[in-house]
MARPA-255446 format. One record per residue (C-alpha): residue number from 1; x, y, z. Coordinates in pm, 1 decimal. Example, Ala and Ser with C-alpha at 12.3 -4.5 7.8 and 13.67 -1.06 7.14 Angstrom:
<lopas>
num = 1	px = 1230.0	py = -450.0	pz = 780.0
num = 2	px = 1367.0	py = -106.0	pz = 714.0
</lopas>
This chain:
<lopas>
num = 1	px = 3091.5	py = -859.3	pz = 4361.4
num = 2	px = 2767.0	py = -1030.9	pz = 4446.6
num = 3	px = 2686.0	py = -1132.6	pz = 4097.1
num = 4	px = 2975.5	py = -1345.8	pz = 4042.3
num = 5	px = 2928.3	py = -1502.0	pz = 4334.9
num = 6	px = 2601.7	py = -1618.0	pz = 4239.7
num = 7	px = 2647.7	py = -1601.8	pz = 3852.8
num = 8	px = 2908.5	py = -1766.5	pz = 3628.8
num = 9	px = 3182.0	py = -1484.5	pz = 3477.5
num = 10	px = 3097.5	py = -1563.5	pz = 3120.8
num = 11	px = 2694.7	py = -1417.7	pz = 3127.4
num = 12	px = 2818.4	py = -1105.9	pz = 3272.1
num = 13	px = 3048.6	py = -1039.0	pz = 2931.1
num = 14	px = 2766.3	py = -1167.2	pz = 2706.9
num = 15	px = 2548.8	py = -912.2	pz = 2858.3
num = 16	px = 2817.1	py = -633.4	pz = 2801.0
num = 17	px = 3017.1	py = -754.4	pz = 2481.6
num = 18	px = 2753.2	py = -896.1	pz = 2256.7
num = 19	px = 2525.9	py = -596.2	pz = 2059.1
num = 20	px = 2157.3	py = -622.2	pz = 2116.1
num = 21	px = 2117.2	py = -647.0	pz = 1793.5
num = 22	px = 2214.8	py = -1016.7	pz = 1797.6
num = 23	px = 1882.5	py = -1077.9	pz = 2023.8
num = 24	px = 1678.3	py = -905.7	pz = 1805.2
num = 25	px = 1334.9	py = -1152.5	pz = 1708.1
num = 26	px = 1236.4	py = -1110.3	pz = 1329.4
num = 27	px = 875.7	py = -1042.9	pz = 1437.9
num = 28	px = 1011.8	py = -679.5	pz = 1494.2
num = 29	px = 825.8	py = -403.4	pz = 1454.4
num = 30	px = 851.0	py = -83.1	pz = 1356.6
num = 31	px = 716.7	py = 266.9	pz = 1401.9
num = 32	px = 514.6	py = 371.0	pz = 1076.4
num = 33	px = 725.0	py = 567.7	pz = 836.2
num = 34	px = 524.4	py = 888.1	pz = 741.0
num = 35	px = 529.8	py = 991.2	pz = 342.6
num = 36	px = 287.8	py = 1314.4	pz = 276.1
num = 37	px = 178.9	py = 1432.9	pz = -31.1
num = 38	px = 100.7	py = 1734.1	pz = -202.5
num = 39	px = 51.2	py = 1884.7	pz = -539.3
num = 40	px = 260.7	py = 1708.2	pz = -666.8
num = 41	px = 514.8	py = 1620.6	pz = -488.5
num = 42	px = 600.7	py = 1403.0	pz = -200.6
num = 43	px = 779.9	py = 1479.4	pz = 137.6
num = 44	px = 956.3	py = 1179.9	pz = 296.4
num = 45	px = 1276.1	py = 983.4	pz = 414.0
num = 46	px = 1511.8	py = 940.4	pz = 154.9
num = 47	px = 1607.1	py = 592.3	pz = 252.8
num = 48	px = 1456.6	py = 314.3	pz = 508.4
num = 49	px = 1506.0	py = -31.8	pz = 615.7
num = 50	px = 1395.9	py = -304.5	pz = 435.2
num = 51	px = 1141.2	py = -618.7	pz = 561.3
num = 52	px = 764.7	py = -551.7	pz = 639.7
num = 53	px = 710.7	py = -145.6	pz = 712.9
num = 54	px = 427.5	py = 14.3	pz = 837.8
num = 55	px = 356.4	py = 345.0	pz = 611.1
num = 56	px = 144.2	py = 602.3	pz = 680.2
num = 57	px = 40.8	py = 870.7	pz = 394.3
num = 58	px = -84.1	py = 1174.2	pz = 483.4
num = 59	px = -228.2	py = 1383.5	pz = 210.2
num = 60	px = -200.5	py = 1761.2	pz = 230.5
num = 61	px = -268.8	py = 1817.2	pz = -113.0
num = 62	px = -629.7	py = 1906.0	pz = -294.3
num = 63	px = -610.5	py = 1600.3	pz = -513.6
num = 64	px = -660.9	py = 1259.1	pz = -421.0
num = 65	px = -297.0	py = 1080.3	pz = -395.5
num = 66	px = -118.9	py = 703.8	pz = -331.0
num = 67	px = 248.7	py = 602.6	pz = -305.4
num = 68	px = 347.8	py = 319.7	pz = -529.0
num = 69	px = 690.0	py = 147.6	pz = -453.1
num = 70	px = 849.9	py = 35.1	pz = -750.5
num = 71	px = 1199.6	py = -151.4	pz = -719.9
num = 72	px = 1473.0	py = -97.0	pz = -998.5
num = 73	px = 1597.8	py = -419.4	pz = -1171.7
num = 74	px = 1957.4	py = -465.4	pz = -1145.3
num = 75	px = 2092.5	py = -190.6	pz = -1406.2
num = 76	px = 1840.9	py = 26.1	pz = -1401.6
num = 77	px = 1848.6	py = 369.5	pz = -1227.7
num = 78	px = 1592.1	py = 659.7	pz = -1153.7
num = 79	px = 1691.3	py = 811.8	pz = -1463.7
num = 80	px = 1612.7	py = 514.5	pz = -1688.9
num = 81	px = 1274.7	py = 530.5	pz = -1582.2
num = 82	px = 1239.7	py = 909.8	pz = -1606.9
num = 83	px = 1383.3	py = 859.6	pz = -1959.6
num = 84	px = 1159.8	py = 604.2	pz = -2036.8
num = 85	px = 860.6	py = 818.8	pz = -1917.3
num = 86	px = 966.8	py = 1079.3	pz = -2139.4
num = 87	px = 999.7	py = 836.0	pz = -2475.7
num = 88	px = 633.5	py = 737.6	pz = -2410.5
num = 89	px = 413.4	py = 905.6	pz = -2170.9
num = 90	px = 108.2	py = 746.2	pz = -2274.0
num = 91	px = 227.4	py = 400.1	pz = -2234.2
num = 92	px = 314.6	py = 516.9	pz = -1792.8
num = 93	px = 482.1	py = 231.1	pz = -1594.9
num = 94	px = 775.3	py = 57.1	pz = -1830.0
num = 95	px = 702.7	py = -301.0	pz = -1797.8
num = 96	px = 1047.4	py = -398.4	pz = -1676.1
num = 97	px = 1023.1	py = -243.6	pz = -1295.9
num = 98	px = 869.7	py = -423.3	pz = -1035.0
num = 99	px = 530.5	py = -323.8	pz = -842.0
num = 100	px = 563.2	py = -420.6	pz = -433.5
num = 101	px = 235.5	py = -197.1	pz = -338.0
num = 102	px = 236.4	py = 90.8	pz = -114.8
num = 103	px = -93.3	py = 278.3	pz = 17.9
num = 104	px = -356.7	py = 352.7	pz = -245.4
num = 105	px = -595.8	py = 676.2	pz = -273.4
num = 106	px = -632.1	py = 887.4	pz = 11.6
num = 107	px = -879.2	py = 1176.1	pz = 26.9
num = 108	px = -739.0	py = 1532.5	pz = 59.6
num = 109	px = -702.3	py = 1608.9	pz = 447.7
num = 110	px = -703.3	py = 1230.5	pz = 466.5
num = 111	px = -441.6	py = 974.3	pz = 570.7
num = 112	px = -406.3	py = 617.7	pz = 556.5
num = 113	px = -149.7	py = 294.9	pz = 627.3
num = 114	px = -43.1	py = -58.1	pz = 492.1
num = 115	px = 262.3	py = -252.7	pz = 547.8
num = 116	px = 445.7	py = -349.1	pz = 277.2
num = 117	px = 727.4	py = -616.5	pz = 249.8
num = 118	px = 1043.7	py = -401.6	pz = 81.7
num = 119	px = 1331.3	py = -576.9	pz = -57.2
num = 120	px = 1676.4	py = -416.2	pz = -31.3
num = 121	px = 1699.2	py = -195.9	pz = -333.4
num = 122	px = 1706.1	py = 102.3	pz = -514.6
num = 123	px = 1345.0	py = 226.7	pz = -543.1
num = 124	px = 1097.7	py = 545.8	pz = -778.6
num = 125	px = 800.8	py = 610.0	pz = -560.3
num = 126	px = 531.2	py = 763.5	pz = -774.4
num = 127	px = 140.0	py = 864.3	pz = -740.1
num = 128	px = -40.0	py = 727.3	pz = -1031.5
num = 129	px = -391.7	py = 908.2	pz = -1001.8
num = 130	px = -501.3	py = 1069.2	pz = -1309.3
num = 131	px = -552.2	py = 1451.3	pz = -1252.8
num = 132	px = -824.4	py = 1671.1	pz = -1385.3
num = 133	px = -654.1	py = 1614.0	pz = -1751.7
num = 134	px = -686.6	py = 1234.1	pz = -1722.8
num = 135	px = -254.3	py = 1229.0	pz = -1690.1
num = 136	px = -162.7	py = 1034.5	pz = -1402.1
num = 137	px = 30.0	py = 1262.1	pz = -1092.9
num = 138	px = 377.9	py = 1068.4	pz = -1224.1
num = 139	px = 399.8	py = 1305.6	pz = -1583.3
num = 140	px = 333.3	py = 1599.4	pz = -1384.3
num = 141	px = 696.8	py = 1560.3	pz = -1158.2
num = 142	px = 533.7	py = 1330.3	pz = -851.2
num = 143	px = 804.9	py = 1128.0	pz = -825.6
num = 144	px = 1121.5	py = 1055.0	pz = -568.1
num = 145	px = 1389.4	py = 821.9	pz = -576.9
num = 146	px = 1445.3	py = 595.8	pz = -276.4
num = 147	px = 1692.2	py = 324.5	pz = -117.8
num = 148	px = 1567.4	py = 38.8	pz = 79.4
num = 149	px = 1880.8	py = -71.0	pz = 335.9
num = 150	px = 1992.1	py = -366.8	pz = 435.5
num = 151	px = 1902.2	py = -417.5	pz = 833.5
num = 152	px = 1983.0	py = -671.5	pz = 1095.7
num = 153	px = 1675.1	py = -609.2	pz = 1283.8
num = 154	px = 1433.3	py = -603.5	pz = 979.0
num = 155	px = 1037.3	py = -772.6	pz = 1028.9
num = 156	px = 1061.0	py = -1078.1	pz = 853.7
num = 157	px = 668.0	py = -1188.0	pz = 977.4
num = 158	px = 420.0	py = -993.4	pz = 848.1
num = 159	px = 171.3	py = -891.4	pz = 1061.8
num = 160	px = -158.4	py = -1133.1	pz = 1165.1
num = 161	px = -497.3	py = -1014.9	pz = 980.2
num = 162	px = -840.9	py = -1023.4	pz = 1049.6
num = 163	px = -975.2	py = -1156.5	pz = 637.7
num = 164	px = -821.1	py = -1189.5	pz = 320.4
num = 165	px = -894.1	py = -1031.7	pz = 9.0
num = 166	px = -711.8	py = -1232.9	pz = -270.9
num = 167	px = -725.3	py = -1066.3	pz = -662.5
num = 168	px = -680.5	py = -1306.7	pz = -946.6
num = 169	px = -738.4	py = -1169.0	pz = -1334.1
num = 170	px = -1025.9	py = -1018.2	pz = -1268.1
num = 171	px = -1229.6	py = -1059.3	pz = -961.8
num = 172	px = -1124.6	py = -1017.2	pz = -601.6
num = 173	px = -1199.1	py = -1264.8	pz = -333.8
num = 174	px = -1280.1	py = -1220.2	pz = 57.0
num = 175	px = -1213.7	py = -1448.7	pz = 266.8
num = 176	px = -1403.9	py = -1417.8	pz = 602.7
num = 177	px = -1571.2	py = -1119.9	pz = 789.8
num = 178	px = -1538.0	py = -774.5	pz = 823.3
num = 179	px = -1667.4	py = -646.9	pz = 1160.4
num = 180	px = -1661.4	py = -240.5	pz = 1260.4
num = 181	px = -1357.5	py = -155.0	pz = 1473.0
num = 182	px = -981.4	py = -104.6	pz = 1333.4
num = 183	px = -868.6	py = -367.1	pz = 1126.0
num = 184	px = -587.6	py = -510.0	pz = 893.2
num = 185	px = -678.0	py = -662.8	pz = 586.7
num = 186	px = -426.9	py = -920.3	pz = 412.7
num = 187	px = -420.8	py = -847.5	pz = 8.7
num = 188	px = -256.6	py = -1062.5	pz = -264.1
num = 189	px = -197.4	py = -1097.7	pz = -645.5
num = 190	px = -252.2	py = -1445.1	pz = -724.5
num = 191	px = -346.7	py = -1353.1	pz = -1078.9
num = 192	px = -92.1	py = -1348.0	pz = -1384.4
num = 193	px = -79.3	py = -949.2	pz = -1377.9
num = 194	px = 11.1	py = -700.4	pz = -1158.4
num = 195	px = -325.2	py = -623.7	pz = -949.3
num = 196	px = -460.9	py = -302.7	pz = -711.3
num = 197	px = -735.1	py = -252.5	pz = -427.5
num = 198	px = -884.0	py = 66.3	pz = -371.0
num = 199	px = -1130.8	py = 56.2	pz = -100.0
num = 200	px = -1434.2	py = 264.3	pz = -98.9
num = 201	px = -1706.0	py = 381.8	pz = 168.8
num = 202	px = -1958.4	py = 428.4	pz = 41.4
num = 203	px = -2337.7	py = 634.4	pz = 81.5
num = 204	px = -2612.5	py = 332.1	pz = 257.3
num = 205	px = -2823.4	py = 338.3	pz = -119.2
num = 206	px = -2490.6	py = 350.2	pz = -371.7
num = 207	px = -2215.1	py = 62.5	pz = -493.4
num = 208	px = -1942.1	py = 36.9	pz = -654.7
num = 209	px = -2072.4	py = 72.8	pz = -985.7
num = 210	px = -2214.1	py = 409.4	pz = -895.5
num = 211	px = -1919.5	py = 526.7	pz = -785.9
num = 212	px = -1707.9	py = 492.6	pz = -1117.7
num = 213	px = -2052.3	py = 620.6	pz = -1277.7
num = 214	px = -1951.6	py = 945.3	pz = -1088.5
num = 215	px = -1614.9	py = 910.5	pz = -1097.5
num = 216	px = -1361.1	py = 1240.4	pz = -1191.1
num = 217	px = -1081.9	py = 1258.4	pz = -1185.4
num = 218	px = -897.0	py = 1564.6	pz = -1048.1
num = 219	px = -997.8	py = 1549.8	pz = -701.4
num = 220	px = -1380.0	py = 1622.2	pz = -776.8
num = 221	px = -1566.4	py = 1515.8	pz = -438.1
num = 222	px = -1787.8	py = 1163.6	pz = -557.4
num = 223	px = -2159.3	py = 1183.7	pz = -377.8
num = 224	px = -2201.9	py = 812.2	pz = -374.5
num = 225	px = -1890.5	py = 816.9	pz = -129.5
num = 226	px = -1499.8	py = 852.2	pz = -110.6
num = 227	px = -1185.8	py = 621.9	pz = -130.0
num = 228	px = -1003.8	py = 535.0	pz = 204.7
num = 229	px = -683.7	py = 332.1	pz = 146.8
num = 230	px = -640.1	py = 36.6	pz = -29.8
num = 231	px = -269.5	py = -173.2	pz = -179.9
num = 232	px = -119.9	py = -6.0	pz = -530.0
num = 233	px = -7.9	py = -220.2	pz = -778.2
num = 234	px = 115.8	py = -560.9	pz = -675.7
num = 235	px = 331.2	py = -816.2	pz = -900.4
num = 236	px = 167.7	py = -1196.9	pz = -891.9
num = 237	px = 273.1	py = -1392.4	pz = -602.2
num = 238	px = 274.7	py = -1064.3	pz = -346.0
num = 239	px = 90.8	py = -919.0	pz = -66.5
num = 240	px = 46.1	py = -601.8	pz = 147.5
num = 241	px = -118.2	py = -544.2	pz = 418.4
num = 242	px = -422.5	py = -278.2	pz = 486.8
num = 243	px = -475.4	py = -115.0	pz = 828.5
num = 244	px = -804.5	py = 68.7	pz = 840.0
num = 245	px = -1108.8	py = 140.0	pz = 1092.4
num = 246	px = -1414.5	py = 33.3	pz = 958.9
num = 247	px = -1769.9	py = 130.1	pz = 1026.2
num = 248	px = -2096.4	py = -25.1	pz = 957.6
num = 249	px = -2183.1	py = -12.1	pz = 623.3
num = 250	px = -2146.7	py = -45.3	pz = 233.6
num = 251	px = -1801.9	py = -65.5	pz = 63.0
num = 252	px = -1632.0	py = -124.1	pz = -224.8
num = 253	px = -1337.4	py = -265.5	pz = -388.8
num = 254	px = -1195.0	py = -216.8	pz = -759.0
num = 255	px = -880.8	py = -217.3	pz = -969.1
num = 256	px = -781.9	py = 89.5	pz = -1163.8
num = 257	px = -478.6	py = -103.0	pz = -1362.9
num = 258	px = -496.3	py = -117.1	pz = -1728.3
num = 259	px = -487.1	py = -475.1	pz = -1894.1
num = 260	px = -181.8	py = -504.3	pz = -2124.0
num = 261	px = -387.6	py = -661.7	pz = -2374.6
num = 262	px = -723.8	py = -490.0	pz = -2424.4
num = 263	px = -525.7	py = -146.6	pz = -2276.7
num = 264	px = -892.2	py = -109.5	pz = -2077.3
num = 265	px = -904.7	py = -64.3	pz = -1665.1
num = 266	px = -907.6	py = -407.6	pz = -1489.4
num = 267	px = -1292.0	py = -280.8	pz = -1364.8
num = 268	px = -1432.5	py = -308.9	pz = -1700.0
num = 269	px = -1319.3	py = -646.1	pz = -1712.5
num = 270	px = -1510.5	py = -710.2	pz = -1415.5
num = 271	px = -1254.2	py = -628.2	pz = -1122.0
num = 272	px = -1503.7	py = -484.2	pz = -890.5
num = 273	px = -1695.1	py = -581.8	pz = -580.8
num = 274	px = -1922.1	py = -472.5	pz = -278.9
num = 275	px = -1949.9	py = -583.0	pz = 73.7
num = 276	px = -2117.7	py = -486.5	pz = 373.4
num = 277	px = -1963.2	py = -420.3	pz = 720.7
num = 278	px = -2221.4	py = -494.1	pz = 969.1
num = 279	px = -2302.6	py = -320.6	pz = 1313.5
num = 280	px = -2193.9	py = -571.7	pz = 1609.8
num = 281	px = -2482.1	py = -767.5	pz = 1753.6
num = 282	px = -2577.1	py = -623.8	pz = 2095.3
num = 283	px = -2535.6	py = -843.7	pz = 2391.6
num = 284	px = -2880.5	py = -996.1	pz = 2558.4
num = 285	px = -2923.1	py = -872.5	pz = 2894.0
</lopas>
């Protein structure tokens, strides 16, 4: 009795009547949505919420794997693209779905996150790593269908980052510093194709170059080092997000996507690049 002494009637029914949903900021966040993997298949939810989504993948498999979100065009179904996969194998990914990223090769035992900006939609999540054949994981059954829903509570902000790493056609970009300690690391397509990053750490004496010198595919361990997350393939004009902790040292960035023209990887074009994460300075006494 109290409180409407002291407060007017009217709050008191907003407070009860109106659903909290209507208060709801669009910075929201949400708790990462887990997708594991194994040989070859994934285990996940068969439907989330659309806006910016944190996604974990956690590989339980003995291959290396990724999760690619691909959204079906308006009359298109999960069937159309299996059917389209079995007209033509060799030529993978028809060219009329749309690529909005998803987290790129994890190690076996591994796991790794970026958030990714999902559109309401029907979705075909695939892994696209070749296997010890050369056939990427898709011909050999890894692949799901998935809705994206509609939500009133939805992130519409994407999260803040500590660099940039921007791809055009065919050289990546990095804008700022990477320090050791866990980080997130902003990626977009700005080219005219659809674009990749897979991030390496790699051994103090290798790069990048030795790496695909050594590459296997199949899930062979690399000795010049190993692949920790990265963005699958992105349409121009997109961007995902990378969370990852870093330690001092060498890495590496390159693009495994073929270029519709020369039908090559985007690497041998060039689409590669090294950095260096260096140790924090120690503070004078």
């Amino acid at each position: 009795m109290l409180f409407f002494l002291k407060k007017p009637w009217w709050l008191f029914l907003l407070w009860v009547c109106i659903p909290p949903s209507i208060f709801a900021q669009d910075t929201a966040t949400h708790s990462p949505i887990t997708f594991t993997t194994h040989d070859f298949f994934f285990r996940g939810p068969a439907n989330i919420s659309g806006g910016w989504q944190t996604i974990r993948l956690v590989n339980e498999g003995r291959d290396y794997h990724q999760i690619q979100f691909l959204q079906l065009p308006s009359g298109k179904t999960f069937a159309d693209f299996q059917a389209s996969l079995r007209a033509d194998p060799a030529r993978g990914i028809p060219h009329w779905i749309h690529r909005r990223g998803g987290v790129n090769s994890v190690a076996p035992g591994a796991q790794a996150v970026a958030v990714v900006n999902l559109v309401p939609g029907d979705y075909v999540i695939v892994c696209g790593i070749p296997g010890r054949r050369g056939q990427p994981h898709f011909v050999q059954g890894m692949m799901g269908s998935l809705q994206v829903k509609p939500s009133p509570i939805s992130a519409t902000t994407p999260p803040s980052a500590d660099v940039t790493i921007t791809a055009v056609d065919f050289s990546y970009k990095l804008e700022g510093n990477l320090t050791p300690g866990s980080r997130t690391i902003h990626f977009k397509n700005e080219g005219t194709q659809a674009h990749e990053v897979v991030l390496l750490k790699l051994q103090p004496w290798a790069s990048t170059q030795y790496w695909l010198n050594a590459y296997l595919p199949g899930g062979a361990p690399n000795p010049t080092g190993e692949t920790i997350g990265g963005v699958v393939g992105l349409d121009p004009g997109l961007d995902n997000y990378v969370q990852v902790d870093l330690k001092p040292g060498r890495y590496g960035l390159l693009c495994f996507l073929r270029d519709p023209l020369t039908g090559g990887p985007h690497f041998t074009r060039g689409m590669w690049m090294d950095f260096e994460v260096k140790p924090l300075k120690e503070p004078g006494p």
